[in-house]
Phi, psi and omega in degrees: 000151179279165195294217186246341151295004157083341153340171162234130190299152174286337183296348200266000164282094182268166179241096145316160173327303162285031202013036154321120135274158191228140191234128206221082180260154142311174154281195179039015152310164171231114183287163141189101202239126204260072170328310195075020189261152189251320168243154160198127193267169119283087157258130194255099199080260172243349201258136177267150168213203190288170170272143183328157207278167194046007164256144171230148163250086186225153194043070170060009196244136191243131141248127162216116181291097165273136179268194214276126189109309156327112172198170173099198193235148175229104172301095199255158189228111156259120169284159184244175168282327178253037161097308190296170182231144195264146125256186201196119163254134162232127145302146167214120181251147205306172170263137168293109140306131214276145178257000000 
């Protein structure tokens, strides 16, 4: 579940076998993952392309607002300084209206 800022906990980051991690949000959820990364792609197929709208990477901290329209899995690729690489996958499911 996300924290009470609507965040994601760091316990809620699993590593698959290829060590992929995986994230599972609402939209309009708030990523915030401290990667230690200098770059970060969207890759889309074989192609890095930018990171997705409403995100930032700066001093090693990955945010991501995702908005309203955001939905599906999306693949992010974080470089380190030293080369090693992150990878990061996020669901992102529609938001569940409060009853």
């Amino acid at each position: 579940m996300p924290v009470a800022d609507g965040s994601i906990a760091p316990a809620q980051i699993t590593a698959d076998a290829t060590g992929v991690y995986s994230i599972s949000i609402e939209e309009r959820d708030r990523i915030e993952l401290p990667v230690g990364a200098t770059k970060g792609y969207l890759v889309v197929g074989e192609e890095r392309q930018p990171l997705p709208v409403g995100s930032t990477l700066k001093s090693g901290l990955f945010c991501w607002q995702a908005g309203p329209g955001f939905s599906g899995g999306y693949n992010l690729l974080f470089e380190r300084a030293d080369s090693t690489l992150l990878r990061v996958h996020v669901n992102i499911r529609p938001k569940v209206p409060s009853r």
